[in-house]
C-alpha positions in Angstrom: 6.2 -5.9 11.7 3.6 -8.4 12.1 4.0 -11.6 10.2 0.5 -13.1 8.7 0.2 -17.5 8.6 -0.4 -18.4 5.1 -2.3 -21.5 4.4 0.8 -24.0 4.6 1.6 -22.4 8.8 4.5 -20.8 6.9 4.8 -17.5 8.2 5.3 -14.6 5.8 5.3 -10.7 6.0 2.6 -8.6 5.0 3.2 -6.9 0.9 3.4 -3.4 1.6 3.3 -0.9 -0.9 7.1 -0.5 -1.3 7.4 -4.3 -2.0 4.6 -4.7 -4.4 4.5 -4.9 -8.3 3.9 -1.7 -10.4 0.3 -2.1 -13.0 -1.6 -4.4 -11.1 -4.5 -3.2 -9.0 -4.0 -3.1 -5.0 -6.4 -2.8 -1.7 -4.8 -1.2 0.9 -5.2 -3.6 4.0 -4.0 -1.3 6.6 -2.3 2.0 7.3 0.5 1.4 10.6 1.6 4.4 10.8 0.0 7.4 12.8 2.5 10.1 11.4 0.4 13.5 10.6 1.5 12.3 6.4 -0.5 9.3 7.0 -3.2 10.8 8.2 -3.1 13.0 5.5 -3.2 10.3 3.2 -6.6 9.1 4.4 -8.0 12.2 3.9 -7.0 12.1 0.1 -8.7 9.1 -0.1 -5.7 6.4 1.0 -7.6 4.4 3.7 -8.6 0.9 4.7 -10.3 -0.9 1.2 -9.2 1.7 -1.1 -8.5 0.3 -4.2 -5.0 1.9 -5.8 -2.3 0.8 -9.1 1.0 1.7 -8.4 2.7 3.2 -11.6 5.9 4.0 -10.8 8.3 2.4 -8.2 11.5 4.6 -7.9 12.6 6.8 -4.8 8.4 8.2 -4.6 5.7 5.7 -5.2 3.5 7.2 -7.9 0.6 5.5 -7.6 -3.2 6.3 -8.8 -5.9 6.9 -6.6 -10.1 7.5 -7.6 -8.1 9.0 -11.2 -5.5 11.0 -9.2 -1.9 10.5 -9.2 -0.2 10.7 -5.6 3.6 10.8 -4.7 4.3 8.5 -1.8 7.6 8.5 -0.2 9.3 5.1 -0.4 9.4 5.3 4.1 5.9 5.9 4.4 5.2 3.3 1.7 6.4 0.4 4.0 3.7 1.4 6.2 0.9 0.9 3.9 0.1 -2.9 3.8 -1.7 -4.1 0.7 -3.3 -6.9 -1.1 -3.3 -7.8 -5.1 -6.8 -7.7 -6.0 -7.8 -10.6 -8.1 -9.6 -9.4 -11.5 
């Protein structure tokens, strides 16, 4: 997994969507994996600048999506790098 420089030269890995908070609103950064499920997440809408909430964080990530709930499975979450989107 690549690691990103933060602004002290520390190193530190990118939040994925497994690792980040439930409520607050996300941009998804990148999608790393090329499995045929995360391709077919990008055709619901789960690309590059999408902006998604996660709601529930157990073994599926609910998370909401343009008003639709989708059910993410923890594995595929950790290859879905996001950002916390500043309000």
């Amino acid at each position: 997994m690549k690691k990103h420089l933060t602004c002290c030269g520390r190193s530190e890995r990118p939040l994925t969507l497994t690792n980040a908070r439930c409520s607050r609103p996300l941009r998804v950064i990148r999608i790393s994996s090329s499995s045929p499920a995360s391709l077919r997440l990008k055709e619901l809408g789960l690309c590059e600048a999408a902006e998604i909430r996660k709601l529930v964080d157990g073994n599926a990530l609910i998370c909401s999506i343009q008003g639709t709930r989708l059910a993410i499975g923890r594995s595929l979450g950790t290859h879905i790098e996001v950002e916390e989107v500043l309000a």
